[in-house]
N, C-alpha and C positions, 0 to 999 in steps of 0.2 A: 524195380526192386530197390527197399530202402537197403543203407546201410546196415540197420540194425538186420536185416534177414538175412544180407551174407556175410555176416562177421561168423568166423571160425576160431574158435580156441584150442590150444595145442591140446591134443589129449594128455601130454606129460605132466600140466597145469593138474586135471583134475586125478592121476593118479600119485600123486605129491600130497597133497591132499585128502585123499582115501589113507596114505601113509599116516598121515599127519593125524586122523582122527583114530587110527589104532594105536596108534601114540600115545594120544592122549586117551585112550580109555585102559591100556595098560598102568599107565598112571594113578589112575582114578579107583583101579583094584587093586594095585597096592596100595592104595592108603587104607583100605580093607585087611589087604593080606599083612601089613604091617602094625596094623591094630590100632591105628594113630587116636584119639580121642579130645574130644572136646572142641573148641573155636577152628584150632587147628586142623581138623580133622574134614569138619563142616566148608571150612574155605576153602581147603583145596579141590573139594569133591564138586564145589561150585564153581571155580574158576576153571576147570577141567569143562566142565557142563557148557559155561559160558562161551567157551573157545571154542569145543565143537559146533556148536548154535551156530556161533557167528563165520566159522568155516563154512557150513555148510549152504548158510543162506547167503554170503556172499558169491561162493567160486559155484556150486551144484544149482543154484536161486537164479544166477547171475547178475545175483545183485550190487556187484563190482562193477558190473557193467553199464550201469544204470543211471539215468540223470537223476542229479540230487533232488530235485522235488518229488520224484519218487520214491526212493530211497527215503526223505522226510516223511512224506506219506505212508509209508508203510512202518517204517521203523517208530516214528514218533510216537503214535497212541501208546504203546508199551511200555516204550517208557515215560510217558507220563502218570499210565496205572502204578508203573512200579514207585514214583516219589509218590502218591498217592499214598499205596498201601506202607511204605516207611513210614509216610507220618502219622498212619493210623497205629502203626504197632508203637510209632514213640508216645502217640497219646495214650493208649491200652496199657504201656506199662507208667506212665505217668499215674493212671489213674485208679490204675490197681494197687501201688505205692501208699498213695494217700487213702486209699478204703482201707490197706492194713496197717498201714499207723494209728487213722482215725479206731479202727474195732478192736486193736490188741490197747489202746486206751482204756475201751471202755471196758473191759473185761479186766484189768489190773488196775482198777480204783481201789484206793480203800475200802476197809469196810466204812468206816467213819462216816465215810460220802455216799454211801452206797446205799442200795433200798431197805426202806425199814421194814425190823421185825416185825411179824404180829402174833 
């Protein structure tokens, strides 16, 4: 029998943790029940989000437990979609920037400049 089959975790560990994700989802309703809006509103409901993820796949996954090139294995792809998808939304709004500068141009030329009568 390896180590890894007879390793026992306190049960106190994961009902600390069950704590801890009602916790944090109380949280996460009041920023609901408190009407918060805007940036503010959005990060906290994410940071809440993020915390339970990473409770639960560490201590219930037991992926605390776990050799790091696993742990890299598993965890890495994700976040490498997720700097992915950031630098897709910096380009997206990059380039939607520059389509509405370029067409509210061309829509508030002169008449002078602009197509002739016929």
């Amino acid at each position: 029998m390896s180590t890894a089959e007879g390793q026992q975790h306190p049960i106190s560990i994961y009902l600390w943790i069950w704590g801890l994700l009602f916790v944090f989802s109380a949280f996460s309703y009041a920023v609901d029940y408190f009407q918060l809006q805007g940036y503010l509103r959005w990060s906290l409901i994410l940071l809440f989000m993020f915390l339970k993820a990473g409770f639960i796949v560490a201590i219930f996954m037991h992926m605390a437990w776990e050799r790091l090139a696993l742990i890299t294995a598993i965890l890495g792809p994700p976040v490498v979609l997720l700097v992915f998808i950031g630098l897709m939304v910096s380009e997206g709004e990059y380039t939607e920037g520059n389509r509405l500068e370029v067409f509210a141009q061309q829509i508030f030329v002169p008449a002078e400049h602009g197509a002739t009568n016929h």
